[in-house]
C-alpha positions in Angstrom: -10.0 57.4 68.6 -11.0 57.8 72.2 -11.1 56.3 74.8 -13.5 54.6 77.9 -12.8 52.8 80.9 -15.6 51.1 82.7 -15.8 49.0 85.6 -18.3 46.4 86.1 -18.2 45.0 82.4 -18.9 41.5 83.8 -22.7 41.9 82.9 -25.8 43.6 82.8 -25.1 47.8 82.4 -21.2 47.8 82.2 -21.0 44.9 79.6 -23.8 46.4 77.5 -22.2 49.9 78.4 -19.0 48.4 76.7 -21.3 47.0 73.6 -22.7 50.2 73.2 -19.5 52.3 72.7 -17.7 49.4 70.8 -20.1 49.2 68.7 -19.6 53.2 67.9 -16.0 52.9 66.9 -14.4 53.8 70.7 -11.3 52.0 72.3 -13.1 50.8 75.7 -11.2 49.9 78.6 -13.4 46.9 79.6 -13.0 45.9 83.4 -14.4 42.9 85.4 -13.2 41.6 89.0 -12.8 37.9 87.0 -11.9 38.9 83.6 -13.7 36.9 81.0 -12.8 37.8 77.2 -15.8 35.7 75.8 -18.2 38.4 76.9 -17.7 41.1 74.5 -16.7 40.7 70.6 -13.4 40.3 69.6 -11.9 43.9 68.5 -8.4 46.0 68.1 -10.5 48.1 70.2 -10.8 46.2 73.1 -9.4 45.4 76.2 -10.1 43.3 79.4 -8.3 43.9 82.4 -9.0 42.6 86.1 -10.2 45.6 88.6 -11.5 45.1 92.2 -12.7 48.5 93.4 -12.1 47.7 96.7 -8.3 47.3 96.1 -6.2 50.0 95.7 -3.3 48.1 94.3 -5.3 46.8 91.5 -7.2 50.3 90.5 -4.0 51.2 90.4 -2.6 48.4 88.1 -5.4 48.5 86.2 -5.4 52.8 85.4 -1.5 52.5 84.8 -2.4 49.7 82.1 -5.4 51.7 80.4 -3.3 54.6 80.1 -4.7 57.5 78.5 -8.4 57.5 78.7 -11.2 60.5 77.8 -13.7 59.2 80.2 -13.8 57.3 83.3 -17.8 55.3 83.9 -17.9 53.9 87.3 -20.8 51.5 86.9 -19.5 48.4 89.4 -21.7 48.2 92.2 -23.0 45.5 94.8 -26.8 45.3 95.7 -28.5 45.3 99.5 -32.2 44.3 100.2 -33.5 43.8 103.6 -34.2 45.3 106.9 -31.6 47.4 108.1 -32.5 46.4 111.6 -31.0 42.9 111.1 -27.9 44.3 108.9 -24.7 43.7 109.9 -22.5 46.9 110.1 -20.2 44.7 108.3 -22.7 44.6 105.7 -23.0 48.4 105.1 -19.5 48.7 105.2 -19.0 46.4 102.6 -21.5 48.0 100.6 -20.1 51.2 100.9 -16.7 50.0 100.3 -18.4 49.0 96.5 -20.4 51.6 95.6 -19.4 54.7 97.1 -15.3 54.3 98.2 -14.8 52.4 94.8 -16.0 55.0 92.6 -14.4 57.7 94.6 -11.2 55.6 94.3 -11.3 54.9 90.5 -12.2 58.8 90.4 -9.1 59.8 92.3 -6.8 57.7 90.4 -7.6 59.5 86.9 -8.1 62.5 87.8 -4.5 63.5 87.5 -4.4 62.9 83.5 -7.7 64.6 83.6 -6.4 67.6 85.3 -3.0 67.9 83.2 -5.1 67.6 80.0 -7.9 69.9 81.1 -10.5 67.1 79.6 -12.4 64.2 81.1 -15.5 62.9 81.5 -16.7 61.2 84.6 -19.6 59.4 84.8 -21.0 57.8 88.2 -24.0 54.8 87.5 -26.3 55.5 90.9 -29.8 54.0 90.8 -33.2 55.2 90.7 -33.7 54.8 94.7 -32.2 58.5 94.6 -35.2 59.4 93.3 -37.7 58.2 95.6 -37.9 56.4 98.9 -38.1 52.7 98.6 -38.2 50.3 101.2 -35.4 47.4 102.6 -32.9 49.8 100.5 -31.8 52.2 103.2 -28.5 51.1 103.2 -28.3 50.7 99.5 -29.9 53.7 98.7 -27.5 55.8 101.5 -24.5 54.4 99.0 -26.0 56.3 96.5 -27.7 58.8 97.4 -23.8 59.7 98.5 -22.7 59.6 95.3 -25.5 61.5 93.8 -24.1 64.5 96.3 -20.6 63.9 95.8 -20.9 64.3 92.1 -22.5 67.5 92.4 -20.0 68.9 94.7 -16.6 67.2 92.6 -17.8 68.9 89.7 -17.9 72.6 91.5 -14.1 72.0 91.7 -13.5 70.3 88.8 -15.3 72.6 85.9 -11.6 74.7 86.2 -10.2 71.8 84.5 -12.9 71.2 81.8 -13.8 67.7 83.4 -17.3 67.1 83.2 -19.4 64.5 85.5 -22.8 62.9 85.5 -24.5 60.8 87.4 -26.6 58.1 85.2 -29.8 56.7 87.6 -30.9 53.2 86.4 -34.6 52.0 87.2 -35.5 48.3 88.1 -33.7 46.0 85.6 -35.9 42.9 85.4 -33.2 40.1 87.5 -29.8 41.8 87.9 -30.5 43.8 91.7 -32.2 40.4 92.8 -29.4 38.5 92.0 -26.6 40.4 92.7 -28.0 41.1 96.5 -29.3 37.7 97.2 -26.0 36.7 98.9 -26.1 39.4 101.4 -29.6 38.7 102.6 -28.7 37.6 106.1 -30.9 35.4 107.4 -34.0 36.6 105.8 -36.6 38.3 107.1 -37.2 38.9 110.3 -40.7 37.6 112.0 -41.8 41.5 113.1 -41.4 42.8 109.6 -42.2 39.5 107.6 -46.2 41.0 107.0 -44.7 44.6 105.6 -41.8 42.7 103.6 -44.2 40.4 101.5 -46.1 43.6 100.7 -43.1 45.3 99.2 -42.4 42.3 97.9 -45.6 41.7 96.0 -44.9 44.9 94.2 -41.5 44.2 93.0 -43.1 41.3 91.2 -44.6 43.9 88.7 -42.5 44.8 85.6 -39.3 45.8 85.8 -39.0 49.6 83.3 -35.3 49.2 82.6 -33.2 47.6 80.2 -29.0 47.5 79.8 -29.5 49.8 76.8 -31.6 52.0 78.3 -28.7 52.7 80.6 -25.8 52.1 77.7 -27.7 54.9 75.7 -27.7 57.2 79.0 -24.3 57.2 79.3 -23.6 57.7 75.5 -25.4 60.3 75.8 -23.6 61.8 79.2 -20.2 61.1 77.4 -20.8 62.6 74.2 -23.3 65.4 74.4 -21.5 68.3 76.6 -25.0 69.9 76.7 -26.0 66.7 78.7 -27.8 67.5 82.4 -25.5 66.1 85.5 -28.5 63.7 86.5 -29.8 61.5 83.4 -32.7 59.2 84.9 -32.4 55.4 82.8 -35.3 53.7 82.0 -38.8 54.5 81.9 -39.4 53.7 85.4 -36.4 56.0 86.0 -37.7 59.0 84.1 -41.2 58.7 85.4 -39.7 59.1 88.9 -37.4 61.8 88.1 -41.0 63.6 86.5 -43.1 63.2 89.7 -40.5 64.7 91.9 
């Protein structure tokens, strides 16, 4: 049986993520920064550990009590909309202490079984703003687009040791960006850019094109399927994107 850690199991992609593979006979690795055992299904095959991202002493508690896995997904993440004008550097920091340290972290600490084994899968959950330009996302999408590029360039190194990486780029899920980067919306808007914001905003009122499975079924797909391309658009948002480019 093999096995899957991933990170950000709490909800939306990484706790359907975790569905998806339990549901196809895999031991998952499910990891949450508040772990909640309620979420997922009770099975042999599963367990819930406690993982900050941010904290190197619990990535490191929490590879050492996995143990052996066959592929790493980092999907934990932390949202940003808003003018970067009006962003606190704090603010930036903070999200790229989530979404781009994090995942480089969690990488690092696996890749030594990886390595010894010569096998391993890595795959990085980005977003579709690596696709296109969108607006109030610049220092969302610079988080990112980071780890778009340092995927491409990890896996120059890495294809010696038969580890494989992808990078899995999620389109607009219908509440989960919203809600997850409401708390770091500092103040609001501010007056010179309050006519352009309700603009964008209008348009994000339109339908969202991605579901959790769409991006559960992405990275099934990245895990499973060597033949698999190293950037896997989610979501038919996602893929219409990754067409027009």
């Amino acid at each position: 049986m093999k096995t899957v850690l991933i990170t950000g199991c709490s909800s939306g992609f990484g706790l359907e993520t975790a569905r998806h593979f339990l549901e196809r006979d895999w031991k998952v690795i499910a990891t949450m920064r508040k772990p909640d055992h309620n979420l997922l299904p009770a099975s042999d095959n599963l367990i819930v550990l406690s993982l900050d991202v941010d904290d190197p002493d619990s990535i490191r508690a929490a590879v050492e009590a996995a143990g052996p896995i066959d592929a790493l997904v980092n999907n934990a993440g932390i949202g940003l909309l808003g003018v970067f004008e009006t962003t606190a550097m704090a603010t930036v920091r903070e999200i790229f202490g989530t979404n781009t340290f994090g995942t480089m972290a969690m990488i690092q600490a696996v890749l030594p079984q990886f390595r010894e084994r010569k096998a391993g899968v890595i795959v990085n959950v980005t977003s579709s703003v690596t696709l296109a330009p969108l607006p109030l996302l610049s220092a969302y999408t610079a988080s990112k687009s980071a780890i778009t590029a340092f995927t491409q360039s990890l896996a120059l190194e890495l294809r010696q040791f038969n580890i494989r990486l992808a990078v899995i780029e999620p389109g607009r899920s219908p509440t989960r960006f919203s809600e997850n980067a409401r708390p770091r919306m500092e103040g609001g808007i501010p007056d010179a850019y309050a006519g352009y914001a309700e603009s964008v905003f209008a348009g994000m009122g339109t339908p969202a094109g991605t579901a959790a499975s769409d991006v559960a079924e992405a990275v099934w797909y990245a895990v499973t399927d060597p033949a698999s391309p190293m950037r896997i658009p989610a979501g038919a948002d996602a893929i219409a994107m990754a067409e027009a480019r």
